[in-house]
C-alpha positions as CSV (number, residue, x, y, z in Angstrom):
1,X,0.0,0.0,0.0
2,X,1.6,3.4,-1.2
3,X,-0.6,5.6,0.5
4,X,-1.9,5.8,4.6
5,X,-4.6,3.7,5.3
6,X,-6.9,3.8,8.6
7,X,-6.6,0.5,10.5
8,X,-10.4,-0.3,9.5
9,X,-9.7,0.8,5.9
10,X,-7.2,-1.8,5.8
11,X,-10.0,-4.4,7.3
12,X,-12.1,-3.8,5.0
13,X,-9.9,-4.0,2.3
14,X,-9.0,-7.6,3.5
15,X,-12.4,-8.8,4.4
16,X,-12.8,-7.5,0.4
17,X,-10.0,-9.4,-0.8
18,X,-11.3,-12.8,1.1
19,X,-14.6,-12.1,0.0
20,X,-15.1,-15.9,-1.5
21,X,-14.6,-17.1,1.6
22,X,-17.3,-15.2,3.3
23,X,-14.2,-13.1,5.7
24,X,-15.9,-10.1,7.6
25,X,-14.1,-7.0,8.7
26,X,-14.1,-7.9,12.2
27,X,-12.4,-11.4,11.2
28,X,-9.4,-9.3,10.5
29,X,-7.0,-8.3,13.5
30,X,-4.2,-5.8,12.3
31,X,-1.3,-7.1,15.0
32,X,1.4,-4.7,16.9
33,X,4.6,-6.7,14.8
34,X,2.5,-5.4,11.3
35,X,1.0,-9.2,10.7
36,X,-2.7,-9.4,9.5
37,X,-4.6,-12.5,10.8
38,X,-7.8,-14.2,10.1
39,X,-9.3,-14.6,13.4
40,X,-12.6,-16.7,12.7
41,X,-12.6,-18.9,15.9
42,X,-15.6,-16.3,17.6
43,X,-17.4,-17.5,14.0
44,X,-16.3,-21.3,13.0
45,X,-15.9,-23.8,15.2
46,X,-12.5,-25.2,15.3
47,X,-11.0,-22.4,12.8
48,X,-7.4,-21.4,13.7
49,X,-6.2,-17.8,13.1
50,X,-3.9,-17.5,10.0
51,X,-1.3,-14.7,8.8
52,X,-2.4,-13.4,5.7
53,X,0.0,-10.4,5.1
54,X,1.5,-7.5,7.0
55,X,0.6,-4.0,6.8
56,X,2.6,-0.9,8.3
């Protein structure tokens, strides 16, 4: 990303990309280190959160 971003921008820019798979804004958890996760345990039974990217 050339440009700034807001942390829900970015969200919803994931949730966009992952859209197949039925991934909702507040799936995605932007971490301190700059990884972004898939966090859809609260959601799917049994899912484990996955790295997707990193953002800064």
């Amino acid at each position: 990303m050339t440009e700034k971003h807001t942390k829900q921008e970015i969200r919803e820019m994931v949730a966009a990309r992952f859209a197949a798979d039925d991934v909702r804004p507040g799936e995605v958890v932007l971490k301190d280190n700059g990884d972004i996760v898939i966090d859809r345990r609260k959601t799917i039974r049994g899912a484990e959160p996955f790295v997707v990217g990193k953002w800064s």
